[in-house]
PyMOL CGO cylinders between C-alpha atoms (Angstrom):
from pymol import cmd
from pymol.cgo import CYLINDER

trace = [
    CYLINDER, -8.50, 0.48, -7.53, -7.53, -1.89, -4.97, 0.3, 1, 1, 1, 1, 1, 1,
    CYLINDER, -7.53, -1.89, -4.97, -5.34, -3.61, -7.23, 0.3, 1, 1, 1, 1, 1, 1,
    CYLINDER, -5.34, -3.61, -7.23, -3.74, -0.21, -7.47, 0.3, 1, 1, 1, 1, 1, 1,
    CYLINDER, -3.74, -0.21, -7.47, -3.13, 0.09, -4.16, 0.3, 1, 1, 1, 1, 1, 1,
    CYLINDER, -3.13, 0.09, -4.16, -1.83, -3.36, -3.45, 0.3, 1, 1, 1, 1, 1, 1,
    CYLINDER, -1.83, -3.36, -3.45, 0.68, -2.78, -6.54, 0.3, 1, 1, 1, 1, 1, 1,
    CYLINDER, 0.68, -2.78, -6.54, 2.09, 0.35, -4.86, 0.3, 1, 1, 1, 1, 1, 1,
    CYLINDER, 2.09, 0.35, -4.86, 3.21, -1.63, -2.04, 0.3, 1, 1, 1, 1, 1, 1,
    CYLINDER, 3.21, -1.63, -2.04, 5.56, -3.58, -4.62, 0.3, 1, 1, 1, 1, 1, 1,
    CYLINDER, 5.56, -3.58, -4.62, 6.00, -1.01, -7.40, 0.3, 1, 1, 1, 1, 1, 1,
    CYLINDER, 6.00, -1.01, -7.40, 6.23, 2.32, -8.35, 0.3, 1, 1, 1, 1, 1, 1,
    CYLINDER, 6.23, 2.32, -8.35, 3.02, 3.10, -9.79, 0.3, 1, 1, 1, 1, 1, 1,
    CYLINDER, 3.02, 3.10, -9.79, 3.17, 5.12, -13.00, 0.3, 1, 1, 1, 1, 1, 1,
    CYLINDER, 3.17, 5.12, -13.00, 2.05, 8.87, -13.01, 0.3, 1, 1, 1, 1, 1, 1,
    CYLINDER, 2.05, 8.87, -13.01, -1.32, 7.82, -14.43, 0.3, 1, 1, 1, 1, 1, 1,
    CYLINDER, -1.32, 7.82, -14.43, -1.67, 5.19, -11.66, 0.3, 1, 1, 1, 1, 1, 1,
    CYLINDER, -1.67, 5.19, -11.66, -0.47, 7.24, -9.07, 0.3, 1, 1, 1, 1, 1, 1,
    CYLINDER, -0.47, 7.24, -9.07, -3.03, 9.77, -10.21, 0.3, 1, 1, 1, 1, 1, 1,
    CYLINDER, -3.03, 9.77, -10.21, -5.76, 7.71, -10.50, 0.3, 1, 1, 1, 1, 1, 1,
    CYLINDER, -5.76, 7.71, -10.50, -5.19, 6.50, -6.86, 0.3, 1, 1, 1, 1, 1, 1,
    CYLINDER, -5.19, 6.50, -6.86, -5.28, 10.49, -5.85, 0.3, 1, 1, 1, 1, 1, 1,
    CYLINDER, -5.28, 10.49, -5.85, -8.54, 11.56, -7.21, 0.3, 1, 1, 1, 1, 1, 1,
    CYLINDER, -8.54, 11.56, -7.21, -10.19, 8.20, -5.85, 0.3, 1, 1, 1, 1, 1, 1,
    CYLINDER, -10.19, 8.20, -5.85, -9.33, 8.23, -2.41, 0.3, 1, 1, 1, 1, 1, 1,
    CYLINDER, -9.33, 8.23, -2.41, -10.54, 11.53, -1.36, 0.3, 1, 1, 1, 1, 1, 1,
    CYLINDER, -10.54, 11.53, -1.36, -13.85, 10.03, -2.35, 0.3, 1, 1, 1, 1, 1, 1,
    CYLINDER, -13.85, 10.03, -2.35, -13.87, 6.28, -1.49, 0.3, 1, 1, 1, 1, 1, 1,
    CYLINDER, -13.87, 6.28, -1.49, -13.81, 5.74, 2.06, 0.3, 1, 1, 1, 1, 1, 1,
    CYLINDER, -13.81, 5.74, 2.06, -13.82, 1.76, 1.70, 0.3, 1, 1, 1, 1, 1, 1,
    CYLINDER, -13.82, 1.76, 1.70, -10.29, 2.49, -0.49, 0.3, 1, 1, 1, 1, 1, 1,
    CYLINDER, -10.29, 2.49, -0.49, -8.76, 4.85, 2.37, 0.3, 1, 1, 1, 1, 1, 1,
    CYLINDER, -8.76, 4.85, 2.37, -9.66, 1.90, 4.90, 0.3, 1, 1, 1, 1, 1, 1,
    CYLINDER, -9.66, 1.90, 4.90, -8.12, -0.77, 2.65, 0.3, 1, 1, 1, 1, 1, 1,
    CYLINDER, -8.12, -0.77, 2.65, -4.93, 1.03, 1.87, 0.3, 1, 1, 1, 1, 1, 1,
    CYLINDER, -4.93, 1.03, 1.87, -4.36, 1.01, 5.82, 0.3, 1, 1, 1, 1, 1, 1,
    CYLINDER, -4.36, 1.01, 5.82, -5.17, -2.06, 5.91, 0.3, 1, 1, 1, 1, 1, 1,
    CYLINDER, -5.17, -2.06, 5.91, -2.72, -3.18, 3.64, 0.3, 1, 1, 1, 1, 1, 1,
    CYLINDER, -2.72, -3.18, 3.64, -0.04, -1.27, 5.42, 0.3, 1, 1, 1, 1, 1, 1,
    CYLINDER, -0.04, -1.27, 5.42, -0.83, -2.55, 8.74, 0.3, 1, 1, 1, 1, 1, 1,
    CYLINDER, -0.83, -2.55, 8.74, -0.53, -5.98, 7.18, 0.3, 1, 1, 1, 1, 1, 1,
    CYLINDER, -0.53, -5.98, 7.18, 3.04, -5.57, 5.86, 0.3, 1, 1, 1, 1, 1, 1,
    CYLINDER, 3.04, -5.57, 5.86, 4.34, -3.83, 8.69, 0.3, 1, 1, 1, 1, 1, 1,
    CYLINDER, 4.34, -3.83, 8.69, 3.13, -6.97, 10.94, 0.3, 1, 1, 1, 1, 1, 1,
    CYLINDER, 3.13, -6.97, 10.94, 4.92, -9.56, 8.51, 0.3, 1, 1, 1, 1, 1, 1,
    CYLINDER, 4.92, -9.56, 8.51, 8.09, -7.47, 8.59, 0.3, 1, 1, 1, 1, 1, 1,
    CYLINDER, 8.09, -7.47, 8.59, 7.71, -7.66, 12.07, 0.3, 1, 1, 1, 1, 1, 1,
    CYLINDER, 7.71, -7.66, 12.07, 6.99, -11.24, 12.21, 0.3, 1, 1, 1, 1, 1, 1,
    CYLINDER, 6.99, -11.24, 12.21, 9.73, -11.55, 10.25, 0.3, 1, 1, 1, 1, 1, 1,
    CYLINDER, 9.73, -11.55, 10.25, 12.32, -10.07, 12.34, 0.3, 1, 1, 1, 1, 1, 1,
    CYLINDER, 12.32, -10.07, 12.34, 12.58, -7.01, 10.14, 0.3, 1, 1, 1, 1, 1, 1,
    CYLINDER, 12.58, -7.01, 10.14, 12.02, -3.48, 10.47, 0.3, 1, 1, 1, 1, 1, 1,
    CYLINDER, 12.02, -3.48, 10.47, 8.79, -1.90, 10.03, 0.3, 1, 1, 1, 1, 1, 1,
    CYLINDER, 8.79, -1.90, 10.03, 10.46, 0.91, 7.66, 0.3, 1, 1, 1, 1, 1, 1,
    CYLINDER, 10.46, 0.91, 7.66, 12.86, -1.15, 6.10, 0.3, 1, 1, 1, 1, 1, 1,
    CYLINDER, 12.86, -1.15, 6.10, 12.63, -2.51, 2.07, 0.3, 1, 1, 1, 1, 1, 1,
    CYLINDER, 12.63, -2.51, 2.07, 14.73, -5.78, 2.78, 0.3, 1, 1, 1, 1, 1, 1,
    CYLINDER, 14.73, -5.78, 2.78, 12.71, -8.58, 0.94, 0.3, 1, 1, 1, 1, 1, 1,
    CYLINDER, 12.71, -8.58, 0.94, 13.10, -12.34, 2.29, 0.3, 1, 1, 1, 1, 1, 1,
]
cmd.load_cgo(trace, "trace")
Protein backbone atom coordinates (compact mmCIF):
# COMPACT_ATOMS: atom_id res chain seq x y z
CA UNK A 1 0.00 0.00 0.00
CA UNK A 2 2.63 2.41 0.61
CA UNK A 3 4.01 1.91 -2.66
CA UNK A 4 0.56 3.00 -3.72
CA UNK A 5 0.66 5.96 -2.10
CA UNK A 6 4.13 7.06 -3.00
CA UNK A 7 3.12 6.31 -6.81
CA UNK A 8 0.18 8.74 -6.55
CA UNK A 9 2.46 11.47 -5.85
CA UNK A 10 4.02 10.81 -9.47
CA UNK A 11 1.12 9.14 -11.30
CA UNK A 12 -2.31 8.82 -11.75
CA UNK A 13 -3.18 5.74 -10.09
CA UNK A 14 -5.57 3.52 -12.01
CA UNK A 15 -9.26 3.10 -10.79
CA UNK A 16 -8.31 -0.20 -9.16
CA UNK A 17 -5.35 1.51 -7.42
CA UNK A 18 -7.10 4.42 -6.53
CA UNK A 19 -9.69 2.12 -5.02
CA UNK A 20 -7.61 0.01 -3.28
CA UNK A 21 -5.98 3.09 -1.56
CA UNK A 22 -9.81 4.12 -0.47
CA UNK A 23 -10.96 1.10 1.30
CA UNK A 24 -7.42 0.85 3.11
CA UNK A 25 -7.04 4.05 4.59
CA UNK A 26 -10.16 4.35 6.50
CA UNK A 27 -8.70 1.37 8.31
CA UNK A 28 -4.88 1.73 8.50
CA UNK A 29 -3.91 4.46 10.61
CA UNK A 30 0.00 3.87 10.01
CA UNK A 31 -1.09 4.46 5.98
CA UNK A 32 -3.12 7.83 6.81
CA UNK A 33 0.14 8.98 8.79
CA UNK A 34 2.47 8.00 5.94
CA UNK A 35 0.51 9.55 3.15
CA UNK A 36 1.00 12.95 5.18
CA UNK A 37 4.08 12.27 5.56
CA UNK A 38 4.85 11.98 2.14
CA UNK A 39 3.10 15.20 1.36
CA UNK A 40 4.80 17.16 3.92
CA UNK A 41 8.01 15.88 2.38
CA UNK A 42 7.35 17.14 -1.17
CA UNK A 43 5.93 20.28 -0.25
CA UNK A 44 9.35 21.01 1.79
CA UNK A 45 11.58 20.06 -1.36
CA UNK A 46 9.44 22.29 -3.57
CA UNK A 47 10.06 24.71 -1.12
CA UNK A 48 13.65 24.09 -0.83
CA UNK A 49 13.64 24.28 -4.20
CA UNK A 50 12.37 27.65 -4.76
CA UNK A 51 9.06 26.35 -6.04
CA UNK A 52 5.60 26.53 -5.06
CA UNK A 53 4.07 24.28 -2.67
CA UNK A 54 0.95 23.73 -5.18
CA UNK A 55 2.74 23.88 -8.20
CA UNK A 56 3.60 20.52 -10.67
CA UNK A 57 6.87 22.13 -12.18
CA UNK A 58 9.48 19.22 -12.03
CA UNK A 59 13.36 20.21 -11.86
Amino acid sequence: MTRLLSDALDRHLTMHERVQVRVHLPVCSGCRAYRGQIALLRTAAKVAAGQEPGSEEES
